[in-house]
C-alpha atoms as a printed R data frame, in Angstrom:
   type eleno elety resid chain resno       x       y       z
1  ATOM     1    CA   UNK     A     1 -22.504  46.899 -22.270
2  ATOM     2    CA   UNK     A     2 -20.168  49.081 -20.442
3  ATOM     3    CA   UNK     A     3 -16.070  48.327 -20.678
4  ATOM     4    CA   UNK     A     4 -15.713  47.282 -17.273
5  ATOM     5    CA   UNK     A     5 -18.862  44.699 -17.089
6  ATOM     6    CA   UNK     A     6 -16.973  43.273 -19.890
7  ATOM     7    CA   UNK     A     7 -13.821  43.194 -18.213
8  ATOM     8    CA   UNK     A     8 -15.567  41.576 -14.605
9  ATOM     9    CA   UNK     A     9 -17.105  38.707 -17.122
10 ATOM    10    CA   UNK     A    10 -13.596  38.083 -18.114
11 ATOM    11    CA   UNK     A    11 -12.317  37.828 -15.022
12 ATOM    12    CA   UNK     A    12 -15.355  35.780 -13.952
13 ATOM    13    CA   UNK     A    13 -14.230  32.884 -16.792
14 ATOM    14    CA   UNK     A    14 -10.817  33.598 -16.165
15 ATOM    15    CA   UNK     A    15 -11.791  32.576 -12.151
16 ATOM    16    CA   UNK     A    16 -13.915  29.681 -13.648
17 ATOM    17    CA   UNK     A    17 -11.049  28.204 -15.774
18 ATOM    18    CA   UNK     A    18  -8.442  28.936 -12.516
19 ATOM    19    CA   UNK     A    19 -10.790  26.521 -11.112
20 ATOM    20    CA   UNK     A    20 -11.725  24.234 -13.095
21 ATOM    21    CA   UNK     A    21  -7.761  23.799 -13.192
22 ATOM    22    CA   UNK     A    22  -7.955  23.510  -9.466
23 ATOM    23    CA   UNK     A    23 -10.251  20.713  -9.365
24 ATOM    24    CA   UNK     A    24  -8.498  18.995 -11.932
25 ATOM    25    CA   UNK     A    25  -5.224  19.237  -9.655
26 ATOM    26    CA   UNK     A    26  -6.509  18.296  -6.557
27 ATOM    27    CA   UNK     A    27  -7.963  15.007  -7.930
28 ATOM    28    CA   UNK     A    28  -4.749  14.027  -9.462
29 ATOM    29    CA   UNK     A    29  -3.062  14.961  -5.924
30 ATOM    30    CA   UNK     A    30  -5.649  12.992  -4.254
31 ATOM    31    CA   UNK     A    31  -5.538   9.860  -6.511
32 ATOM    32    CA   UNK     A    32  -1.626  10.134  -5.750
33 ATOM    33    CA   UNK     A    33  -2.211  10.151  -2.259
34 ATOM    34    CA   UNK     A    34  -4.228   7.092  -2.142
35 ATOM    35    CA   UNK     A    35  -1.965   4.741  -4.107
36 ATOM    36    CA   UNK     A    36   0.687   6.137  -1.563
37 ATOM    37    CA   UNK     A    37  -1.189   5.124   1.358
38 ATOM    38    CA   UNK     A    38  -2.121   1.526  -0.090
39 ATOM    39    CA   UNK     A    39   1.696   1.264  -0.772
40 ATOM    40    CA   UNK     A    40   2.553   2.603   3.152
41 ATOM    41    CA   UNK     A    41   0.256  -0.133   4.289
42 ATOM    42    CA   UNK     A    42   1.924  -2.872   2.012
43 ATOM    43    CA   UNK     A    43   5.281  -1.910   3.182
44 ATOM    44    CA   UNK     A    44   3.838  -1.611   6.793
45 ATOM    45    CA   UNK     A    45   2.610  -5.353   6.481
46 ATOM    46    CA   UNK     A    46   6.278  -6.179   5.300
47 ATOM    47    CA   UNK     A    47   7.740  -4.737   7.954
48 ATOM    48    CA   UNK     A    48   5.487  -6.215  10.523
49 ATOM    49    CA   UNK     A    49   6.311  -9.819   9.157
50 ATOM    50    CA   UNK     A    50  10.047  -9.049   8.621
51 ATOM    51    CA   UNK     A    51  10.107  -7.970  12.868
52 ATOM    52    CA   UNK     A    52   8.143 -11.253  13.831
53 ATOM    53    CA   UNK     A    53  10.480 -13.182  11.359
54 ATOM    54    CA   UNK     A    54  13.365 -11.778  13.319
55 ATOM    55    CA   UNK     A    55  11.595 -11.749  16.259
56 ATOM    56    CA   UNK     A    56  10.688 -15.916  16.100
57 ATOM    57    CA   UNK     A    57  14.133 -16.833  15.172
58 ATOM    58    CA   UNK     A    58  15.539 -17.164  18.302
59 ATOM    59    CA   UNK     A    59  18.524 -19.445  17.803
60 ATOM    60    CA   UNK     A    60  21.542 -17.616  17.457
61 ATOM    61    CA   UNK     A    61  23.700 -18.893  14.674
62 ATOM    62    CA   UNK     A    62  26.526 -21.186  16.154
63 ATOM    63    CA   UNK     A    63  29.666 -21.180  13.975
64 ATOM    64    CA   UNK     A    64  32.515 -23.127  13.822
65 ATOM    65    CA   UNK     A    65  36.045 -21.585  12.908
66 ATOM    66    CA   UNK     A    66  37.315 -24.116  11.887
67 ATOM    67    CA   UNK     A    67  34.613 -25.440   9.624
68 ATOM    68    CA   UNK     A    68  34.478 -22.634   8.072
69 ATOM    69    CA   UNK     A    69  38.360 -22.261   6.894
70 ATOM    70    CA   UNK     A    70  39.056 -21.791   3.495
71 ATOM    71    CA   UNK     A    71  40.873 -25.409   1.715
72 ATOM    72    CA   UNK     A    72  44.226 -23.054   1.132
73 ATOM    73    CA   UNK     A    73  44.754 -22.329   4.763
């Protein structure tokens, strides 16, 4: 075996191990991805209540001065 068929299998397991990192990486990024889109859509679904909340009470709030004066005054 010559020097430099050595050296290209070492850079072959080198590459191997770069990716095996790689894949290792990307599913972590990916599983992080996921939870953040299930929590988008949660907070999405909030939201959508929250504006139709709003959105249903009509009413506006009538207050009274008066009424609302503290005793000490």
């Amino acid at each position: 075996m010559s020097k430099d068929s050595r050296s290209d299998r070492e850079r072959i397991v080198d590459a191997e191990v770069a990716l095996t990192h790689l894949q290792h990486d990307y599913e972590t990024l990916n599983e992080v991805v996921l939870q953040q889109q299930k929590t988008i859509e949660q907070l999405s679904l909030q939201v959508k209540r929250l504006q139709t909340k709003v959105e249903t009470n009509t009413d506006p709030e009538i207050r009274d001065a008066e009424a609302e004066r503290p005793p000490h005054y």
